[in-house]
C-alpha positions in Angstrom: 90.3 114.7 100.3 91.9 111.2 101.3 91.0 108.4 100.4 90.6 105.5 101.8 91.9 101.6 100.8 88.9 99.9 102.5 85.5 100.5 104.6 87.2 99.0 107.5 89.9 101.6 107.1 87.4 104.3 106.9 85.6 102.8 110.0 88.5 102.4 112.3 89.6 105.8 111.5 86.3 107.4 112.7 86.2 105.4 115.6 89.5 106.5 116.5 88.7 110.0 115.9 85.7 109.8 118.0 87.8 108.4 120.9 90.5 111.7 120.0 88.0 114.0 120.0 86.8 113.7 123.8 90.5 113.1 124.4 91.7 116.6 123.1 88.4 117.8 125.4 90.3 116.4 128.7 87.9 113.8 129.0 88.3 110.5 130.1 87.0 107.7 128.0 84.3 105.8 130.3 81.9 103.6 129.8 79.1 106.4 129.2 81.4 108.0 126.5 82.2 104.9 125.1 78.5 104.2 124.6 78.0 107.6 123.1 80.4 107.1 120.5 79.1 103.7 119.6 75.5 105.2 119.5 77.2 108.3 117.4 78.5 105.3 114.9 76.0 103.2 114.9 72.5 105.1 114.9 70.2 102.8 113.3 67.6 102.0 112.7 69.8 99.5 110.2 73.5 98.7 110.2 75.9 100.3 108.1 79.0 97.4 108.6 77.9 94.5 110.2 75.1 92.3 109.5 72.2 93.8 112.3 72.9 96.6 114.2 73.0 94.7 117.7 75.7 93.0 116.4 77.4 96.3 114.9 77.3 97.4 118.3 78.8 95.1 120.1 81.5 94.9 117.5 82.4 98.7 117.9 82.2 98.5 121.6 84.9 95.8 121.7 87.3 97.4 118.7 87.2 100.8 121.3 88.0 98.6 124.5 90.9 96.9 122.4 92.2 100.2 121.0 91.8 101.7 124.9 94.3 98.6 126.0 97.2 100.1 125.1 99.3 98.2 128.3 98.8 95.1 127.0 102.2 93.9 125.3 100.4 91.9 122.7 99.5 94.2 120.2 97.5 92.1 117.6 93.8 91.0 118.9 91.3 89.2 117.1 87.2 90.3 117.7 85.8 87.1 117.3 82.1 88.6 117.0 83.2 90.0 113.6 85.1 87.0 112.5 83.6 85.7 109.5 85.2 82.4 109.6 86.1 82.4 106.4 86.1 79.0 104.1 89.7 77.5 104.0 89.1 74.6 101.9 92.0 74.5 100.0 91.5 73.7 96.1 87.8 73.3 94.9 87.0 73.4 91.3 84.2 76.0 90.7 81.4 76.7 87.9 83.9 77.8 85.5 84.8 74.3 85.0 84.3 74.0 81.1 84.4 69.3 81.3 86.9 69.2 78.8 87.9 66.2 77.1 91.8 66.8 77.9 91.1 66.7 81.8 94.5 68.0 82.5 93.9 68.7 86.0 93.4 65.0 86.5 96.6 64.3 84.6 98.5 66.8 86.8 97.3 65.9 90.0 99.7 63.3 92.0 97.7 61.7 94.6 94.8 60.9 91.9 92.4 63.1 94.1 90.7 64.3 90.9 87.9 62.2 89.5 85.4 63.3 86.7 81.7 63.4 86.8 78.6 62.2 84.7 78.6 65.6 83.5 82.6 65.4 82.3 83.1 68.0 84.9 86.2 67.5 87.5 85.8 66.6 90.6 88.6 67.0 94.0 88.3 64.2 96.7 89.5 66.3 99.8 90.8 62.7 101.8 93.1 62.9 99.2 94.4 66.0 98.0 97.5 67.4 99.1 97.2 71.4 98.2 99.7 71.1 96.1 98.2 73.5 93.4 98.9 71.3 90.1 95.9 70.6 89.0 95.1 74.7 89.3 98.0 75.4 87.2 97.1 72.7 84.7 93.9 73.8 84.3 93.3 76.1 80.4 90.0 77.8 82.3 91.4 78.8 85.3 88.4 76.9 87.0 90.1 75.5 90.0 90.8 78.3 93.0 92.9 78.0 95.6 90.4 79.5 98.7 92.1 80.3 101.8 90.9 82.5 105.0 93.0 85.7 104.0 94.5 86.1 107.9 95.7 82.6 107.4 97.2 83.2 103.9 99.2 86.4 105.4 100.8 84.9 108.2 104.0 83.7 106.6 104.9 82.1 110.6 101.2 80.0 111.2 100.7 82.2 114.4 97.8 82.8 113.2 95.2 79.6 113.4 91.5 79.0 114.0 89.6 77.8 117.1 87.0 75.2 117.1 84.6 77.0 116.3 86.8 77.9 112.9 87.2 81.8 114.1 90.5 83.7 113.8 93.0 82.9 117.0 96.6 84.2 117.4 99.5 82.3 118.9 100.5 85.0 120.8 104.0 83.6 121.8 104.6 83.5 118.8 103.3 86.7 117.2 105.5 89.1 115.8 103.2 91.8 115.4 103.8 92.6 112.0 99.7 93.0 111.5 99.8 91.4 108.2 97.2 89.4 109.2 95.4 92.7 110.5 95.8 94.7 106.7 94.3 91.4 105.5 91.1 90.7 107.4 88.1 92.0 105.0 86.4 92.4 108.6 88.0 94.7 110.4 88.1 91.5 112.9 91.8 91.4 113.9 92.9 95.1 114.9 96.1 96.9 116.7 95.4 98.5 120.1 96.6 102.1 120.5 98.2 104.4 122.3 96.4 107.7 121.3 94.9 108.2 124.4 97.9 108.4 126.4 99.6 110.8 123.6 96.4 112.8 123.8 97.2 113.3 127.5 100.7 114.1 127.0 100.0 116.6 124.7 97.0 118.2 126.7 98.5 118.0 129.9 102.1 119.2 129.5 104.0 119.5 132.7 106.5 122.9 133.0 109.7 122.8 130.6 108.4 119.4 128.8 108.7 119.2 125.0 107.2 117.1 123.3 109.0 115.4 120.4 107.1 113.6 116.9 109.1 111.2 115.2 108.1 110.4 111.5 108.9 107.6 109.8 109.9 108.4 106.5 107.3 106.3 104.7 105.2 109.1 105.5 106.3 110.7 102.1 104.7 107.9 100.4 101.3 108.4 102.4 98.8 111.0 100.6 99.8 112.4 97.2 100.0 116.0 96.8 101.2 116.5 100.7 104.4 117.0 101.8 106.6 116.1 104.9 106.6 119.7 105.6 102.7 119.8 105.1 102.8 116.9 107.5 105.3 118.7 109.7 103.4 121.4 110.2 99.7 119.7 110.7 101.4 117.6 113.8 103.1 120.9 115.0 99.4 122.0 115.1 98.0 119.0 117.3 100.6 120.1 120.2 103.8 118.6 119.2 106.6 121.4 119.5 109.6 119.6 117.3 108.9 117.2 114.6 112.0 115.3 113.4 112.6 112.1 110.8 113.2 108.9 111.4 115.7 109.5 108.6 118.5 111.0 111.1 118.2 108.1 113.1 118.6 105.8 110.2 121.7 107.5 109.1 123.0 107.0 112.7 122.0 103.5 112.6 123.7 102.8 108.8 127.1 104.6 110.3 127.5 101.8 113.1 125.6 99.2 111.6 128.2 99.1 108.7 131.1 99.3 111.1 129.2 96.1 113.3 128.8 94.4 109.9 133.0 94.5 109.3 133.5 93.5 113.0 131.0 90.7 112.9 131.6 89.5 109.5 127.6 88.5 109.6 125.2 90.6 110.4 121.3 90.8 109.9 119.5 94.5 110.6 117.6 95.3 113.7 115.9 98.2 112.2 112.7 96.2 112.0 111.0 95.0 115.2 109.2 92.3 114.0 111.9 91.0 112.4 114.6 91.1 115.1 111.7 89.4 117.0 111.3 86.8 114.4 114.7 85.8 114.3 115.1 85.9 118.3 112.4 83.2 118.1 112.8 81.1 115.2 116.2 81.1 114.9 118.3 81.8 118.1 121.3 80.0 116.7 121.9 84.3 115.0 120.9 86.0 118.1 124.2 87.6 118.1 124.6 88.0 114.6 121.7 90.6 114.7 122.8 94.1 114.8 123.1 95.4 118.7 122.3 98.9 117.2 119.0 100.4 118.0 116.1 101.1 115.2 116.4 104.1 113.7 113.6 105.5 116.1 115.2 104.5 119.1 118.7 106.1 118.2 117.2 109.2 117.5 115.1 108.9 120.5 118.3 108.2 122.9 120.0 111.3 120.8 117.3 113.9 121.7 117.0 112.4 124.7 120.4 113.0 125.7 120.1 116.8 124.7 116.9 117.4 126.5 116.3 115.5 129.2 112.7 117.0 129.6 112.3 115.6 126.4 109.5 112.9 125.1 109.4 111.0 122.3 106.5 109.4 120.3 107.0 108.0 116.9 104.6 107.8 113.9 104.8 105.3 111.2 103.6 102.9 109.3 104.4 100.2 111.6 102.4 98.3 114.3 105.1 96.3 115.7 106.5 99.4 116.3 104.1 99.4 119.3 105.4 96.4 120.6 109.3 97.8 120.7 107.9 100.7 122.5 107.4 98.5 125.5 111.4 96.7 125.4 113.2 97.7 128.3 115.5 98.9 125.9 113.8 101.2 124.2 110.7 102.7 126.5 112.7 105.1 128.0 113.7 106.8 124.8 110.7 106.6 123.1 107.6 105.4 124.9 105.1 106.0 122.9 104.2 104.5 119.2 101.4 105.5 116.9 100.5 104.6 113.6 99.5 107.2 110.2 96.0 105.7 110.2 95.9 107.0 114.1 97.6 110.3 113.3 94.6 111.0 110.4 92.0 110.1 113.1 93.8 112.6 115.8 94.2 115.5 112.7 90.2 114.7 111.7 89.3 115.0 116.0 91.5 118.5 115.1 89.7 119.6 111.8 93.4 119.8 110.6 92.9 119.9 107.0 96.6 118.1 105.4 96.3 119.6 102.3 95.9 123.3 103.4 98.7 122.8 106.2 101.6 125.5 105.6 105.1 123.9 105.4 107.3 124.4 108.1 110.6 123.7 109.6 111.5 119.9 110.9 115.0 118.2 111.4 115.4 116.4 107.8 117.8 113.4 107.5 120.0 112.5 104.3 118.4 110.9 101.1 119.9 107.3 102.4 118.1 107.6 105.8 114.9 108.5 103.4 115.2 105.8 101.6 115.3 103.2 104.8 111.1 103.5 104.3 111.3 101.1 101.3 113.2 97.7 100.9 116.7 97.7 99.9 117.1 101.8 101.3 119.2 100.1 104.4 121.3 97.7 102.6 122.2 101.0 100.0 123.0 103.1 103.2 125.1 100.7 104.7 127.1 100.2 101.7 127.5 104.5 101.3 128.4 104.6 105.0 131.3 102.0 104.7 132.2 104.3 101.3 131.7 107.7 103.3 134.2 106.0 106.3 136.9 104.9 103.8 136.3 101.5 104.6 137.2 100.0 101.2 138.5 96.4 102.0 135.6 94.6 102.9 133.1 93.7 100.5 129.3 93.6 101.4 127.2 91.1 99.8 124.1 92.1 101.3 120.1 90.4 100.6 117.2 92.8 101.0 114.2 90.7 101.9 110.8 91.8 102.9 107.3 89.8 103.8 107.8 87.2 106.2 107.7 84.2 104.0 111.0 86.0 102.1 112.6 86.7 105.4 112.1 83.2 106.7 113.6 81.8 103.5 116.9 84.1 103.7 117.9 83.7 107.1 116.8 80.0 106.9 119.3 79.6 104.3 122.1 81.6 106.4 121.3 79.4 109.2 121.8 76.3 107.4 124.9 77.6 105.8 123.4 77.1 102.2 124.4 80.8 101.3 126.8 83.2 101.9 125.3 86.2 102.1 126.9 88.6 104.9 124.4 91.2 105.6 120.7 90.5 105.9 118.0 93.7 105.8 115.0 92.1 107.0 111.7 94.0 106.6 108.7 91.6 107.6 106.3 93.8 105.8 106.0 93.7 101.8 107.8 96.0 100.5 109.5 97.4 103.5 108.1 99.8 106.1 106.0 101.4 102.7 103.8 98.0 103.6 103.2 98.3 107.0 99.7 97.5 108.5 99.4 100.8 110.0 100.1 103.0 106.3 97.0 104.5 104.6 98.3 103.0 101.1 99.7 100.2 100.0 100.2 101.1 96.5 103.5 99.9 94.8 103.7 103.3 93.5 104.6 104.5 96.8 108.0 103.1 96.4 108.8 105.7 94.0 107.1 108.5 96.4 110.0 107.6 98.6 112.6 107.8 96.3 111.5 111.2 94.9 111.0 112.2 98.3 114.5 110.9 99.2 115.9 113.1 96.2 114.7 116.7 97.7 116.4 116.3 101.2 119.0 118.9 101.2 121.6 115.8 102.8 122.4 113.6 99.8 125.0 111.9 102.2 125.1 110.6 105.2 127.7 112.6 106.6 126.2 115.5 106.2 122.9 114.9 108.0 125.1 114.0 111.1 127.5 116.9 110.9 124.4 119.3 110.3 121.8 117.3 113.0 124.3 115.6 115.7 126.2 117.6 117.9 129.8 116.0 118.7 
């Protein structure tokens, strides 16, 4: 049995199945069907999510219509009818404040925003406070909490604002699509619209000589405990997919000729995240061509199997929801079009009564243990460095920074960009962690950092070279 992080996780999911369900059944998803599926979810007579069940209603109705859109190139929506519009008030002092004699807080605090009561208890004059956190850090009791809307707190770029009516709005010229702001919403009020529809019909309707081609990410090891990529393998081989490959082969195309771009370039930051090349290609052109020309990992497998079958079609699965959004580049669409997360592949292999656990293992194309290890950070700044070893490329020295989470990213290259480091390589991963963080994984457990690396450990490629001499014909 999985389980689940979070309600909303739980809730999306069998929405999402719901919607694969009449999919798989050749149906398409009207109006009428959406309404079934909303009265399916929502029964009554009392809601089981939101508040009343008018308003649970008209919430469900609008997350299906934003996970139908899957042509709209922003992926990342807010619903403002679940928007809770959280409190963002900064520091408050709450009733755990004890009115001690010491009054630290008060001595801490810079702007002398902190006055104390009748009672002896502290008090925080909002003209004046700064939310600089001192007084919170001074304080023995803990008693004074920083509160902040959590979508705010998690978008390390402030594309992520409020109205004026205080709900959730995204700057979405600015959006990277990372969906940290989506894994933090306790609402399920900011979601990812999807392309399982559209894979749905692929795999339903088939034309003559088409194959159709699942990329996994290899986070996917780190996903449910007790499965295996092979047990996953073989549960999307029963869903309609005829090959499943990793990610991982791509990855150790993309460390090869990343670590040869690297000695050309002299400075070099990854492009095997999305959101991240984005990030930098908006916030700090001055590197545009310092980023690596190379394609993702999924791309460069995508253009590979493309290359050898041209009836072929690719759709990736991962953790990642600005994976969706590199889907639609001009660059990579026609490799691999399509782009679905493992929350949506558990809602297709529910619609399927696929159980994961009882899946038989099966044959995939495997990469090495360094295109494993891309899922977590620091797995691309190891490969890159084996690659250059593997290529006999011994007279340059990499001195590489793994960052991952926005705020880390934007502090690295910042620094690059400014010339106040001299760091030569750059792996940027916007999610925490690496891709083991993304919005779109069921878990995000620090333990599954060590799934990957145990996973990484099994393939039957410990080097690069020889996943491309046994997977990539010359």
């Amino acid at each position: 049995m999985i389980k689940f992080e979070a309600q909303t996780q739980k809730l999306k999911i069998d929405i999402l199945s719901k919607i694969a369900t009449f999919a798989f059944e050749g149906k398409r998803i009207d109006q009428q069907i959406i309404n079934q599926i909303v009265l399916d979810l929502c029964p009554g007579p009392k809601a089981k999510y939101y508040g009343d069940l008018e308003t649970e209603r008209t919430i469900i109705t609008k997350i299906i219509s934003i996970l139908l859109d899957s042509k709209n190139e922003n992926i990342i929506h807010v619903i403002k009818e679940a928007c809770n519009r959280c409190p963002d008030d900064g520091y408050f002092i709450s009733k755990s404040c004890q009115g001690c004699v010491a009054h630290k807080c008060q001595c801490a605090c810079p702007k002398q925003a902190i006055t104390i009561g009748h009672d002896g208890k502290a008090l925080i004059d909002k003209s004046k406070c700064i939310n600089c956190g001192l007084c919170a850090k001074a304080c023995p009791f803990n008693a004074i909490i920083n509160r902040q809307r959590p979508c705010l707190s998690a978008c390390a770029i402030k594309t992520m604002g409020m109205d004026q009516g205080k709900y959730a709005q995204i700057n979405k010229n600015n959006c990277v699509n990372c969906g940290a702001c989506l894994n933090a919403c306790p609402f399920d009020a900011i979601i990812d619209s999807s392309q399982i529809v559209d894979v749905i019909n692929l795999l339903v309707n088939k034309v003559k000589n088409q194959k159709v081609y699942a990329i996994i990410a290899p986070a996917i090891a780190s996903q449910i405990p007790g499965v295996s990529i092979s047990q996953f393998a073989a549960a999307i081989k029963g869903l309609g997919f005829d090959v499943v490959a990793e990610a991982a082969i791509g990855a150790d195309m993309v460390a090869t000729n990343e670590s040869k771009e690297l000695v050309e370039k002299k400075l070099l930051t990854s492009s095997c995240c999305p959101a991240f090349v984005k990030y930098v290609k908006k916030f700090h052109p001055s590197l545009i061509n310092n980023i690596s020309h190379n394609l993702s990992p999924m791309a460069a497998l995508g253009q590979y199997i493309c290359s050898q079958n041209p009836n072929a079609v690719c759709v990736f699965i991962g953790p990642c929801t600005a994976k969706k959004m590199e889907s639609q580049w001009e660059t990579v669409k026609k490799y691999v079009p399509f782009s679905l997360t493992f929350v949506e592949l558990i809602a297709m292999l529910q619609a399927k009564n696929i159980d994961l656990f009882k899946a038989q293992s099966t044959d995939l194309y495997t990469g090495s243990y360094f295109g494993r290890i891309f899922a977590r950070c620091g797995g691309l700044s190891e490969a890159v460095v084996q690659a250059l070893k593997e290529q006999n490329i011994n007279d340059f020295v990499v001195n590489g920074v793994a960052c991952s989470g926005l705020n880390e990213c934007a502090r690295v290259v910042t620094e690059i960009e400014q010339k106040k480091s001299d760091k030569n390589f750059v792996e940027g991963m916007c999610c925490v962690g690496g891709c083991i963080g993304g919005a779109g994984s069921l878990t995000h457990n620090a333990a599954t950092k060590f799934s990957i690396n145990i996973a990484a450990k099994t393939s039957d490629s410990q080097t690069i070279k020889q996943s491309l001499e046994k997977n990539v014909k010359k």
